[in-house]
mmJSON file of the N, C-alpha and C atoms, coordinates in Angstrom:
{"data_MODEL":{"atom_site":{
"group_PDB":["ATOM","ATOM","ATOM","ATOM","ATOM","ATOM","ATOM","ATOM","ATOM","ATOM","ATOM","ATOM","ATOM","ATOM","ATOM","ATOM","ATOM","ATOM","ATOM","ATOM","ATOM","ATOM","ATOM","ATOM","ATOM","ATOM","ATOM","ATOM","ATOM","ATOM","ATOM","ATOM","ATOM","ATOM","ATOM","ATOM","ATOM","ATOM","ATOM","ATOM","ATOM","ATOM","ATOM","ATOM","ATOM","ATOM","ATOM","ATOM","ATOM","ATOM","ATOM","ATOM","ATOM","ATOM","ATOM","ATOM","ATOM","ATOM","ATOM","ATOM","ATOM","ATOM","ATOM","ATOM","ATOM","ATOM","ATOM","ATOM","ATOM","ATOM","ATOM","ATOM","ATOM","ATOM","ATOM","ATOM","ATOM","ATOM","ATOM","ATOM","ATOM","ATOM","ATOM","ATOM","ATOM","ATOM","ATOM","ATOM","ATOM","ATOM","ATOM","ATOM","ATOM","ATOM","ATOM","ATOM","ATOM","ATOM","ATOM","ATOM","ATOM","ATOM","ATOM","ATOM","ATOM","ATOM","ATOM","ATOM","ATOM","ATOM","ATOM","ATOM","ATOM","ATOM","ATOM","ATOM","ATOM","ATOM","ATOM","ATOM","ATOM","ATOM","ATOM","ATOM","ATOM","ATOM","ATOM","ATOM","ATOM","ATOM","ATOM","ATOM","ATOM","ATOM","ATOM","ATOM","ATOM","ATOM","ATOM","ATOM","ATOM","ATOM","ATOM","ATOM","ATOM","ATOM","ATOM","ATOM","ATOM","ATOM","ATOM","ATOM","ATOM","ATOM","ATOM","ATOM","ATOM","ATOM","ATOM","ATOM","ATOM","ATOM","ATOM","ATOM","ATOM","ATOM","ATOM","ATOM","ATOM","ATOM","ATOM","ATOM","ATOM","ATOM","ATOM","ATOM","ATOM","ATOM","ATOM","ATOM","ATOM","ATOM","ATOM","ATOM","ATOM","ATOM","ATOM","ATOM","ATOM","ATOM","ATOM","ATOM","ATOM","ATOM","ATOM","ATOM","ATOM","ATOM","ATOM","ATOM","ATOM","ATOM","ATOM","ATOM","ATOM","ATOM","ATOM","ATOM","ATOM","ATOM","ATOM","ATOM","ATOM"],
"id":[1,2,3,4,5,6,7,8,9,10,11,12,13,14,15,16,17,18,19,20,21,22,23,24,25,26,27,28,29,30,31,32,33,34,35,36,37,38,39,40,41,42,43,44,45,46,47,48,49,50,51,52,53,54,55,56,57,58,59,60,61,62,63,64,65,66,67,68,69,70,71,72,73,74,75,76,77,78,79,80,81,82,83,84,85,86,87,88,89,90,91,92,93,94,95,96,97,98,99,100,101,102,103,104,105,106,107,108,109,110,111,112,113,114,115,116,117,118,119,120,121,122,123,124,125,126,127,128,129,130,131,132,133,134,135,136,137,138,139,140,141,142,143,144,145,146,147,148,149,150,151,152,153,154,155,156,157,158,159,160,161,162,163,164,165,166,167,168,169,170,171,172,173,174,175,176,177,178,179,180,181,182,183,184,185,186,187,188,189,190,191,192,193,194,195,196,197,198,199,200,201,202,203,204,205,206,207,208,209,210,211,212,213],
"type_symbol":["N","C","C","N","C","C","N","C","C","N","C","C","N","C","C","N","C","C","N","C","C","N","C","C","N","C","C","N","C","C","N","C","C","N","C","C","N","C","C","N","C","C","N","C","C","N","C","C","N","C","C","N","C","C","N","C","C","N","C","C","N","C","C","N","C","C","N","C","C","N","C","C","N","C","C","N","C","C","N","C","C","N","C","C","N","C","C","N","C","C","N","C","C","N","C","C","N","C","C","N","C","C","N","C","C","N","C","C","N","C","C","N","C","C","N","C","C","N","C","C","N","C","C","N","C","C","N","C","C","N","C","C","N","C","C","N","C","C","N","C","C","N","C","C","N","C","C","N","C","C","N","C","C","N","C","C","N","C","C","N","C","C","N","C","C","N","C","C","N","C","C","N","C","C","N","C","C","N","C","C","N","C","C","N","C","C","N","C","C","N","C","C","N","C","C","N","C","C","N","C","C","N","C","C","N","C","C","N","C","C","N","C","C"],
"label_atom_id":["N","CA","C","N","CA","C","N","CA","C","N","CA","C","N","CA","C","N","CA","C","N","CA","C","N","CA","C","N","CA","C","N","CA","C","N","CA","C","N","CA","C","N","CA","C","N","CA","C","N","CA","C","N","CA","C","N","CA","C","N","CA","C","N","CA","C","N","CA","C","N","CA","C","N","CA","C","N","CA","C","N","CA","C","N","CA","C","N","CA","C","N","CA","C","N","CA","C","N","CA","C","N","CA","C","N","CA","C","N","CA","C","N","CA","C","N","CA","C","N","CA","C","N","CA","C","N","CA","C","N","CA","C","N","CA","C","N","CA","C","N","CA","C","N","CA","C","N","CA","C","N","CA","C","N","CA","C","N","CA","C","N","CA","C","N","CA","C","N","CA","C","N","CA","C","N","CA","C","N","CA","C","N","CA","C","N","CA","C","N","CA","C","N","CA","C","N","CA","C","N","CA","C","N","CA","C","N","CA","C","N","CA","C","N","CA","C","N","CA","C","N","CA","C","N","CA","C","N","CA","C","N","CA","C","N","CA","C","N","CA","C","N","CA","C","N","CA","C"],
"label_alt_id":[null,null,null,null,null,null,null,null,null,null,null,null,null,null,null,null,null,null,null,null,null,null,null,null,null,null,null,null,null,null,null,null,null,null,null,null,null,null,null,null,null,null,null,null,null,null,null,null,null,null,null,null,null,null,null,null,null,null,null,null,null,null,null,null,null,null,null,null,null,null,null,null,null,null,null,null,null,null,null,null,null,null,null,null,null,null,null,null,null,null,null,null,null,null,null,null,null,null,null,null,null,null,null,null,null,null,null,null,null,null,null,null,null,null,null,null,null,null,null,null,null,null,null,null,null,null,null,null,null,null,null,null,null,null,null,null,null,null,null,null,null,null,null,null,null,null,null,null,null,null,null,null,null,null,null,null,null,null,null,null,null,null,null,null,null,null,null,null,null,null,null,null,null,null,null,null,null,null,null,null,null,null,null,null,null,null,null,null,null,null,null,null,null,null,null,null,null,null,null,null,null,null,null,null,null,null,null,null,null,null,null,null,null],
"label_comp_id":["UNK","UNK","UNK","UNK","UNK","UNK","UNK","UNK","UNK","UNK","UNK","UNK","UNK","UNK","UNK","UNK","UNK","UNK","UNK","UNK","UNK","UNK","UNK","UNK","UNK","UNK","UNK","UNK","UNK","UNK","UNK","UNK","UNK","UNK","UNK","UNK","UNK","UNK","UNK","UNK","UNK","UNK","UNK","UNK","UNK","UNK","UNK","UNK","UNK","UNK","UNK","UNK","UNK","UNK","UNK","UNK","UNK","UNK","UNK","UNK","UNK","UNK","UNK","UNK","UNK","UNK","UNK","UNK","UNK","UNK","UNK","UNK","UNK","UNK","UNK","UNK","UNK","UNK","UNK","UNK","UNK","UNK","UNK","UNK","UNK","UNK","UNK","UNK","UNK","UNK","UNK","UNK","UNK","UNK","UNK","UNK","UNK","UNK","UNK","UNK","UNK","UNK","UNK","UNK","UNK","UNK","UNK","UNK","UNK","UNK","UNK","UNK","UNK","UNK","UNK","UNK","UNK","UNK","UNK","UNK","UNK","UNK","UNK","UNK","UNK","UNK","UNK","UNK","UNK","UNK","UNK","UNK","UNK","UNK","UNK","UNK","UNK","UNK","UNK","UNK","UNK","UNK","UNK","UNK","UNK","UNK","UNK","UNK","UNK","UNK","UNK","UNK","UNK","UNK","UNK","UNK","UNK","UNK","UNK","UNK","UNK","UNK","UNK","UNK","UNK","UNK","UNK","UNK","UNK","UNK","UNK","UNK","UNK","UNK","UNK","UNK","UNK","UNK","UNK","UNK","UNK","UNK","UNK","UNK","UNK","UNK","UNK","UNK","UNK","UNK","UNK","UNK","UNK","UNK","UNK","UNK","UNK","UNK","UNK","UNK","UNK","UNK","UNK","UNK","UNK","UNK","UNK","UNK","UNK","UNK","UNK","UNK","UNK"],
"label_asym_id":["A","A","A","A","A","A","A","A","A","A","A","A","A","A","A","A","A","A","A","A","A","A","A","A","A","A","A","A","A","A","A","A","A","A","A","A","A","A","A","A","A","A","A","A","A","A","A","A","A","A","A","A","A","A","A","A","A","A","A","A","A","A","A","A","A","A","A","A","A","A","A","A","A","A","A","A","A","A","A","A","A","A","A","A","A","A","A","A","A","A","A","A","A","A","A","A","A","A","A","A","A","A","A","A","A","A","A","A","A","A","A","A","A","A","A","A","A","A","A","A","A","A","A","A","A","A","A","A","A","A","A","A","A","A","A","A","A","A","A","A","A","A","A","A","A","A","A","A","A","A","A","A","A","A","A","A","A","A","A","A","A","A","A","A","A","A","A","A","A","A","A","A","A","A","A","A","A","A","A","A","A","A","A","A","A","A","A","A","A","A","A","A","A","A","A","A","A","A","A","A","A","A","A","A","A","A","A","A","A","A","A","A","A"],
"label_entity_id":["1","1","1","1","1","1","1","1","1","1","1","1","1","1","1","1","1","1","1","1","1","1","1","1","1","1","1","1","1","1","1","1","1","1","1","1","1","1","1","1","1","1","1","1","1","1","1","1","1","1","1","1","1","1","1","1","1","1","1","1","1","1","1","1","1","1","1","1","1","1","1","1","1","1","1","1","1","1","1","1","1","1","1","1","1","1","1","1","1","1","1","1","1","1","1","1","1","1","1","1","1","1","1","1","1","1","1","1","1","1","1","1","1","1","1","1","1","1","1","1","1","1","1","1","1","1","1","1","1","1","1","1","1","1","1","1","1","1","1","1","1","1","1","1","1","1","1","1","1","1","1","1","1","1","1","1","1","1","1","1","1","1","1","1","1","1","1","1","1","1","1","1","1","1","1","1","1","1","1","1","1","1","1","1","1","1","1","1","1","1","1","1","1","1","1","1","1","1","1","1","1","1","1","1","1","1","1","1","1","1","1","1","1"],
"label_seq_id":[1,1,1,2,2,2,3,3,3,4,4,4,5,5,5,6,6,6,7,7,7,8,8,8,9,9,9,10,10,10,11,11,11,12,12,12,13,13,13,14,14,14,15,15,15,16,16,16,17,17,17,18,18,18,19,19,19,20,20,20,21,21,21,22,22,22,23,23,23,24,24,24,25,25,25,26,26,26,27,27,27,28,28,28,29,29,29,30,30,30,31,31,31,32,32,32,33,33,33,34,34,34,35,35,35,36,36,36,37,37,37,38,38,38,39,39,39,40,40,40,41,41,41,42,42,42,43,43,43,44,44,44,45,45,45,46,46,46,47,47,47,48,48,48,49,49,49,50,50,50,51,51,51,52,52,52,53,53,53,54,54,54,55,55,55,56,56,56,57,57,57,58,58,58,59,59,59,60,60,60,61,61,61,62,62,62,63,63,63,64,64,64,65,65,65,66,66,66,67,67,67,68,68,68,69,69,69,70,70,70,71,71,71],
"pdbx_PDB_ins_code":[null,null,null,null,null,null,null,null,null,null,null,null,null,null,null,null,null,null,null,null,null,null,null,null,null,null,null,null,null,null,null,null,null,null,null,null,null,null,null,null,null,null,null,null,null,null,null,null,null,null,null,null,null,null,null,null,null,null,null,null,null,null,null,null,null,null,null,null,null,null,null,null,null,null,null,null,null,null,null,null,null,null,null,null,null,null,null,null,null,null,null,null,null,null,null,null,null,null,null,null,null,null,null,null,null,null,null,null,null,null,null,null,null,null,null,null,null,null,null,null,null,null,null,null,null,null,null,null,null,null,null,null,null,null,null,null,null,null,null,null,null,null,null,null,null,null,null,null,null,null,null,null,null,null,null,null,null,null,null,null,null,null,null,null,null,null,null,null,null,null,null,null,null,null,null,null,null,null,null,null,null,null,null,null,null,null,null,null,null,null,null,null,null,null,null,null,null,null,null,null,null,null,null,null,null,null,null,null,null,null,null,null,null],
"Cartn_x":[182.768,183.88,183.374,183.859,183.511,184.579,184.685,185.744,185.632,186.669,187.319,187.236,185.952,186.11,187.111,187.826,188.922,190.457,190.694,191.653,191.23,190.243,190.033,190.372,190.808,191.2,189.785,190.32,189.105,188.948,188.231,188.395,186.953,187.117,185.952,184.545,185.159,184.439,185.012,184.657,184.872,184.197,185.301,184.682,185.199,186.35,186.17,185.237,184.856,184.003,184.819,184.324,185.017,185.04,186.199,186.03,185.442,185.911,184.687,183.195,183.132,181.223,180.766,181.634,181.247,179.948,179.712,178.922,179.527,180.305,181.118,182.145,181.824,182.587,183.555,185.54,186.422,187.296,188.382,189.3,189.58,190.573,191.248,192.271,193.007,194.004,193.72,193.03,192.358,192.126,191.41,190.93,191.8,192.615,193.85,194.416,194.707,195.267,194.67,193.366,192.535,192.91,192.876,192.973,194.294,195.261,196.57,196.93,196.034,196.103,195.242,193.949,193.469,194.329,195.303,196.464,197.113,196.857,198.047,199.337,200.547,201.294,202.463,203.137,204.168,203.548,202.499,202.291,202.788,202.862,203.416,204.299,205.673,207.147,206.74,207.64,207.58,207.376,208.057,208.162,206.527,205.844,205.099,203.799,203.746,202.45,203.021,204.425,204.655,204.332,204.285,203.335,201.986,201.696,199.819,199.936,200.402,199.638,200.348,201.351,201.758,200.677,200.067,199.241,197.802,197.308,196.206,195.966,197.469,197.009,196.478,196.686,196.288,196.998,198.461,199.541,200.041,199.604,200.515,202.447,201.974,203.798,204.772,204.205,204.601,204.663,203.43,204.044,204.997,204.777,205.545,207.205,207.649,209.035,208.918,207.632,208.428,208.864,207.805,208.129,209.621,209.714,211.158,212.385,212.23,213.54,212.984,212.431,212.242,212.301,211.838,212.436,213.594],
"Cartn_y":[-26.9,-27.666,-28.945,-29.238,-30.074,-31.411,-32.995,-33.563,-34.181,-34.272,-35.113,-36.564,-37.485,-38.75,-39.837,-38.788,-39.938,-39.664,-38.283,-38.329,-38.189,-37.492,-37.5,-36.418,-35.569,-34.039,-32.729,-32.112,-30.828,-30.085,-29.618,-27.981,-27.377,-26.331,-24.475,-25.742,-26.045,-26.841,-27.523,-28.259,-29.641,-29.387,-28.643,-28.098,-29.525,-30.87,-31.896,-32.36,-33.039,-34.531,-35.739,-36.62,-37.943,-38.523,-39.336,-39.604,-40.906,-41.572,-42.859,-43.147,-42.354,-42.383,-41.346,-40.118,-38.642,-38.246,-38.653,-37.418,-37.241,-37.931,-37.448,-36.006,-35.363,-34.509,-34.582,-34.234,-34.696,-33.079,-33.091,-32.026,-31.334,-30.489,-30.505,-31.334,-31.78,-32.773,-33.953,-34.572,-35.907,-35.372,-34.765,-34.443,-34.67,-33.674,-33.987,-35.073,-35.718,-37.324,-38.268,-38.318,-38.944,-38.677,-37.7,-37.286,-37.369,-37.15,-37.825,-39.613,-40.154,-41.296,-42.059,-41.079,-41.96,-41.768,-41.049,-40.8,-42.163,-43.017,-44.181,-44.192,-44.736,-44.448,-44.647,-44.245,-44.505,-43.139,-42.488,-41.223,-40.246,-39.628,-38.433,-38.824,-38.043,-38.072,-37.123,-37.724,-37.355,-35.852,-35.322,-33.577,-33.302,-33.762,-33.351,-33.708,-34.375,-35.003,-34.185,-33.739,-32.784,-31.379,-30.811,-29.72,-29.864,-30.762,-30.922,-30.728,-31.609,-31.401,-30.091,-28.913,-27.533,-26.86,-27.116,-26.386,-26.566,-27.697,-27.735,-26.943,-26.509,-25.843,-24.636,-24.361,-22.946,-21.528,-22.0,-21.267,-20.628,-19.207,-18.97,-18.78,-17.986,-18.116,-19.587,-20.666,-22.169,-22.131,-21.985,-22.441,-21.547,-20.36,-19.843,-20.064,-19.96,-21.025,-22.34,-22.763,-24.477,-24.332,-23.351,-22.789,-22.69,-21.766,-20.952,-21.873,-22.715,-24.09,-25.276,-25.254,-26.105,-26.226,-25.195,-25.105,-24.767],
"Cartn_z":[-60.135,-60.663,-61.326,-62.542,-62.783,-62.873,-62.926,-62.846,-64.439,-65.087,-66.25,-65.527,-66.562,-66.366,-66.278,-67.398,-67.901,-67.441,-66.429,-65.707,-64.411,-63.874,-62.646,-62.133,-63.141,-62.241,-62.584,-61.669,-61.775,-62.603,-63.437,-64.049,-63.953,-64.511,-64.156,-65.214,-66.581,-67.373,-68.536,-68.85,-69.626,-71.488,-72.094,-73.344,-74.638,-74.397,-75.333,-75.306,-76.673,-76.353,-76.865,-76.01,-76.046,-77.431,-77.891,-79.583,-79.037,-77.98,-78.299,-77.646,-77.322,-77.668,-78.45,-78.315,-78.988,-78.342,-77.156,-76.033,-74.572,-73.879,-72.79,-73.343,-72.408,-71.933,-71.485,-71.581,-70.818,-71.245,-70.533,-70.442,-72.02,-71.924,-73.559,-73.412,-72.119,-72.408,-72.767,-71.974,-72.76,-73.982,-74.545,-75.453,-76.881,-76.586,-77.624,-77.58,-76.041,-76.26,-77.199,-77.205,-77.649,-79.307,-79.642,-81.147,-81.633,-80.717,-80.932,-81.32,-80.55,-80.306,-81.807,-82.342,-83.607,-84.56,-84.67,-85.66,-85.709,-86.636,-87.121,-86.893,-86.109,-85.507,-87.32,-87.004,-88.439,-89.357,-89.691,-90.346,-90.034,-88.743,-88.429,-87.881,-87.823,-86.949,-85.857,-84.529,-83.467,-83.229,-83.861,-84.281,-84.712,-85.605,-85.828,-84.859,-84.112,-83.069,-82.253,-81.653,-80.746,-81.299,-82.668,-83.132,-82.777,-83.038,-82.846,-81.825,-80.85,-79.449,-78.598,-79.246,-78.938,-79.419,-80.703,-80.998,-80.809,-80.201,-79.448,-77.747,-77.944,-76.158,-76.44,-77.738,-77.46,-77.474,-76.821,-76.232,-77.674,-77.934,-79.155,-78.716,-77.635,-77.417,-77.476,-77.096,-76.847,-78.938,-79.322,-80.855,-81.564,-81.028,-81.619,-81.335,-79.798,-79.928,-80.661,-80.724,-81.15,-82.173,-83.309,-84.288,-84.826,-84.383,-84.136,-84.072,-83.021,-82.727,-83.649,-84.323,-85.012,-86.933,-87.38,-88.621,-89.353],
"occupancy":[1.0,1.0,1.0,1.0,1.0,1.0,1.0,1.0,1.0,1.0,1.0,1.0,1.0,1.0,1.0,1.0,1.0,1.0,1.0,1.0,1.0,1.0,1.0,1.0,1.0,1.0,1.0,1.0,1.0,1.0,1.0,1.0,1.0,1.0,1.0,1.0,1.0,1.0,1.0,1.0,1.0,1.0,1.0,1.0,1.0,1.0,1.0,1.0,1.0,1.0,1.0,1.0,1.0,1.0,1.0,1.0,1.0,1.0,1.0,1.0,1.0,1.0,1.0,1.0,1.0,1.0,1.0,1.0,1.0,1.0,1.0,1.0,1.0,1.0,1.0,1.0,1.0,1.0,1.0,1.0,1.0,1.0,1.0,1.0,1.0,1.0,1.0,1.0,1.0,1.0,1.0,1.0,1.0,1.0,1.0,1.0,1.0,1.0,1.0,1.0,1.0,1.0,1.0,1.0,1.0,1.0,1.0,1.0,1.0,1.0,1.0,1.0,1.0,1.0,1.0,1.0,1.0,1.0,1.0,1.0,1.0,1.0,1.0,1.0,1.0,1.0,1.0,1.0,1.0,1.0,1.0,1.0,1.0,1.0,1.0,1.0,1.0,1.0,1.0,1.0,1.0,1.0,1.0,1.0,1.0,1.0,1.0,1.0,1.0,1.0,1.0,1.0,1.0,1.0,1.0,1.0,1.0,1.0,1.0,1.0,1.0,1.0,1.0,1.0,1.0,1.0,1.0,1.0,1.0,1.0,1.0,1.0,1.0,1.0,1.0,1.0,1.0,1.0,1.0,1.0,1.0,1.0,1.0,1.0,1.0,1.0,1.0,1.0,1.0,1.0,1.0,1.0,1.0,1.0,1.0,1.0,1.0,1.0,1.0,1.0,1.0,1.0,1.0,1.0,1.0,1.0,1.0,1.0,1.0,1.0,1.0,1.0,1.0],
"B_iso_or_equiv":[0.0,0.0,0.0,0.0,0.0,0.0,0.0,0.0,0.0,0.0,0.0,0.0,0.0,0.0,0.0,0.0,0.0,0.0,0.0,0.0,0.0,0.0,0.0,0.0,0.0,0.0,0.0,0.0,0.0,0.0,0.0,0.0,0.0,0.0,0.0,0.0,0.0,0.0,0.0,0.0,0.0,0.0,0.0,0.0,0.0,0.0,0.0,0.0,0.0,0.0,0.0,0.0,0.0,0.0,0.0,0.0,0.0,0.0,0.0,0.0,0.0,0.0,0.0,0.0,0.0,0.0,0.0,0.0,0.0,0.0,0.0,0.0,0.0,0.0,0.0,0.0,0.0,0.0,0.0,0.0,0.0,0.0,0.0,0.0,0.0,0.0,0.0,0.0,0.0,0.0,0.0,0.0,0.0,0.0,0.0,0.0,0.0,0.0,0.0,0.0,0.0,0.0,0.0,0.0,0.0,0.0,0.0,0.0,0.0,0.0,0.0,0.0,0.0,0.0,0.0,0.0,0.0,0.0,0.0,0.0,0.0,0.0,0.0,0.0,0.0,0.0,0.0,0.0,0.0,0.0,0.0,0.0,0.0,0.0,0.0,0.0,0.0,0.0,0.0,0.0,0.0,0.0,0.0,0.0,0.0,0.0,0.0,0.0,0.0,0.0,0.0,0.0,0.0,0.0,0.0,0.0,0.0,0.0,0.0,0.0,0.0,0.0,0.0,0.0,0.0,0.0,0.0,0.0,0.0,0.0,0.0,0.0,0.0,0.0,0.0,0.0,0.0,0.0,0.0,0.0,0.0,0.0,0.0,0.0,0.0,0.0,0.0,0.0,0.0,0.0,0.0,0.0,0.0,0.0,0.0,0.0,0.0,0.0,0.0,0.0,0.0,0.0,0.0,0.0,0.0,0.0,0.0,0.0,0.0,0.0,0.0,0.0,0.0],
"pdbx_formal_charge":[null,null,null,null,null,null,null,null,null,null,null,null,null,null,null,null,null,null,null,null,null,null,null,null,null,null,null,null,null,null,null,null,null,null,null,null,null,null,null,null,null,null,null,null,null,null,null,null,null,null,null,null,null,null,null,null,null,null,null,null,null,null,null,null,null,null,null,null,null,null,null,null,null,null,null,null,null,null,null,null,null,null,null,null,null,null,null,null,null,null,null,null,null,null,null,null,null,null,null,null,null,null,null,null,null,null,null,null,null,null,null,null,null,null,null,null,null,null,null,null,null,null,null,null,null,null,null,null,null,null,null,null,null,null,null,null,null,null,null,null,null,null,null,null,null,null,null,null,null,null,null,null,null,null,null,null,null,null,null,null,null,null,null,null,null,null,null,null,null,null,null,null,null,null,null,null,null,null,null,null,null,null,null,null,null,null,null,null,null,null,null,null,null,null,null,null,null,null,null,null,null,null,null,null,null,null,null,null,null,null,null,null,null],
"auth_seq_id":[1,1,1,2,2,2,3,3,3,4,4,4,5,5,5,6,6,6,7,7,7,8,8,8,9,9,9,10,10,10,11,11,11,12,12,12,13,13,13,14,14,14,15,15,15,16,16,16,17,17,17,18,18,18,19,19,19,20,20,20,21,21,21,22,22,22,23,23,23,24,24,24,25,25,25,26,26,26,27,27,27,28,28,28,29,29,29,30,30,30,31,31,31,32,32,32,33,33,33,34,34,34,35,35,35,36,36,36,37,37,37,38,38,38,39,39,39,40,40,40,41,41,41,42,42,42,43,43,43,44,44,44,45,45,45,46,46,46,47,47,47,48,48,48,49,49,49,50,50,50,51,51,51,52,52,52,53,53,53,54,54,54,55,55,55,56,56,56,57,57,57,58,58,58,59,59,59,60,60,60,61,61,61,62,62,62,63,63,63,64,64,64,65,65,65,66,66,66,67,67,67,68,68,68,69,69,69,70,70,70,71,71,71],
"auth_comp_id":["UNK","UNK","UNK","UNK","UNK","UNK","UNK","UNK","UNK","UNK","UNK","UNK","UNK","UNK","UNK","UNK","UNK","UNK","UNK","UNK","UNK","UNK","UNK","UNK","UNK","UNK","UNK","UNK","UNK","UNK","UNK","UNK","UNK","UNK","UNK","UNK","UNK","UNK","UNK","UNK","UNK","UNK","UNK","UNK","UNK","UNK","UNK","UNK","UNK","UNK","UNK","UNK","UNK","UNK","UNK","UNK","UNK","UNK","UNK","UNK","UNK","UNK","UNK","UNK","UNK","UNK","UNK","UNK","UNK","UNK","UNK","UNK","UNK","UNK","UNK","UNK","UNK","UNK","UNK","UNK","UNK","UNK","UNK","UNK","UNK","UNK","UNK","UNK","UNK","UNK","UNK","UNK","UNK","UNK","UNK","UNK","UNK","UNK","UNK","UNK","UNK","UNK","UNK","UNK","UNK","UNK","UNK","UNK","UNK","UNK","UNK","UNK","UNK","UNK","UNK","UNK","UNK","UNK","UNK","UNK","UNK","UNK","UNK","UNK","UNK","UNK","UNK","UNK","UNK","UNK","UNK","UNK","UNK","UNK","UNK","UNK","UNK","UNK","UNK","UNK","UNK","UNK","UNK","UNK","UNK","UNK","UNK","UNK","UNK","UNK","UNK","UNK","UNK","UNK","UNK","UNK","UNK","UNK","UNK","UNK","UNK","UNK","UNK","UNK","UNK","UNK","UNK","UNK","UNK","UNK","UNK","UNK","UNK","UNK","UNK","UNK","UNK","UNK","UNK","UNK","UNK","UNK","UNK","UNK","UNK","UNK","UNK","UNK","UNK","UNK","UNK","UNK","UNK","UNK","UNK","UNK","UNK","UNK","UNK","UNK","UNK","UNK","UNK","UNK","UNK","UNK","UNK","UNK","UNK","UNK","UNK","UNK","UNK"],
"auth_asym_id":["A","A","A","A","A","A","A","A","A","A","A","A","A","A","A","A","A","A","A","A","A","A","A","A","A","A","A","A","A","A","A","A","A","A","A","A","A","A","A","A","A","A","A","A","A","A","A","A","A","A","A","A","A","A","A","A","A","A","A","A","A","A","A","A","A","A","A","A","A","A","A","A","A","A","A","A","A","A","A","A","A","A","A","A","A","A","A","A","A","A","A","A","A","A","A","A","A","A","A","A","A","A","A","A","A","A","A","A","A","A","A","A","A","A","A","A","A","A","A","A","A","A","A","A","A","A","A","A","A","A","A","A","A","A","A","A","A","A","A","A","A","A","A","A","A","A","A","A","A","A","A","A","A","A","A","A","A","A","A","A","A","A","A","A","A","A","A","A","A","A","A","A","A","A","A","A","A","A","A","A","A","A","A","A","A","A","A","A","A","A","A","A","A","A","A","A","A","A","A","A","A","A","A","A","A","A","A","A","A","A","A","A","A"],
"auth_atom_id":["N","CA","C","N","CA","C","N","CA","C","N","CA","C","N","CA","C","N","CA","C","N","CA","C","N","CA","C","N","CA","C","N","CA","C","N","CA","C","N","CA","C","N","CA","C","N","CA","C","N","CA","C","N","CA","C","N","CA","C","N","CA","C","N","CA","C","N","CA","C","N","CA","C","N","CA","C","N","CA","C","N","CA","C","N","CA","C","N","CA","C","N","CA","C","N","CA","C","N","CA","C","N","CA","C","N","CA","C","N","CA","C","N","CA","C","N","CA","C","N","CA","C","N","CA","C","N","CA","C","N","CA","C","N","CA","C","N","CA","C","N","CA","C","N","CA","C","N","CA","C","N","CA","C","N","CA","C","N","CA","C","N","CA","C","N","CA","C","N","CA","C","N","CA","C","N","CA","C","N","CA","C","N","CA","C","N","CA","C","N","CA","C","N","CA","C","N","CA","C","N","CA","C","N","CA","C","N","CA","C","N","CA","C","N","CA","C","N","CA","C","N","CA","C","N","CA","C","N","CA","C","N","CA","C","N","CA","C","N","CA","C","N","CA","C","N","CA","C"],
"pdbx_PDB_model_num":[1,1,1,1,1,1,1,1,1,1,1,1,1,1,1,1,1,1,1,1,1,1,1,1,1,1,1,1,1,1,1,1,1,1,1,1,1,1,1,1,1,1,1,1,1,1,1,1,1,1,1,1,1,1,1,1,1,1,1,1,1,1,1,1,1,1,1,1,1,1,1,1,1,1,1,1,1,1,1,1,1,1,1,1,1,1,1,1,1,1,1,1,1,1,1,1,1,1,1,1,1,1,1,1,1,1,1,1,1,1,1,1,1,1,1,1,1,1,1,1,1,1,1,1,1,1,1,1,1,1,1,1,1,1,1,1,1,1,1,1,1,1,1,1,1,1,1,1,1,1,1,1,1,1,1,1,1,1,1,1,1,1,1,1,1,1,1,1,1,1,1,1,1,1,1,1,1,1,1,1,1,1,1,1,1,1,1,1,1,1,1,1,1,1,1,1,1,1,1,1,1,1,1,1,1,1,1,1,1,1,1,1,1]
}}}
């Protein structure tokens, strides 16, 4: 098991890297937070950072409803 520095929880392994050093290792949730977060706030609408971060899980079924309820 390995632990995510930057939340503190467990996983199998740790496939982000950190955007601010760009060699730590951390979850995909951090992960995407992080990349969510260098996004300039006022560019994307709420809808759309809630696409990104649906479509960073991975989950095709999750995008594909957001999809769906959303256009």
């Amino acid at each position: 098991m390995k632990i995510c520095p930057k939340c503190g929880r467990k996983f199998e392994r740790l496939l982000a890297v950190s955007r601010t050093d760009n060699k730590t290792m951390i979850c995909d949730d951090c992960g995407t937070m992080e990349a969510l977060d260098s996004v300039p706030h006022g560019i994307l609408t709420p809808q759309e950072r809630t696409r990104l971060a649906v479509a960073a899980t991975g989950n095709k079924w999750a995008m594909e409803n957001f999809n769906a309820t959303h256009n």
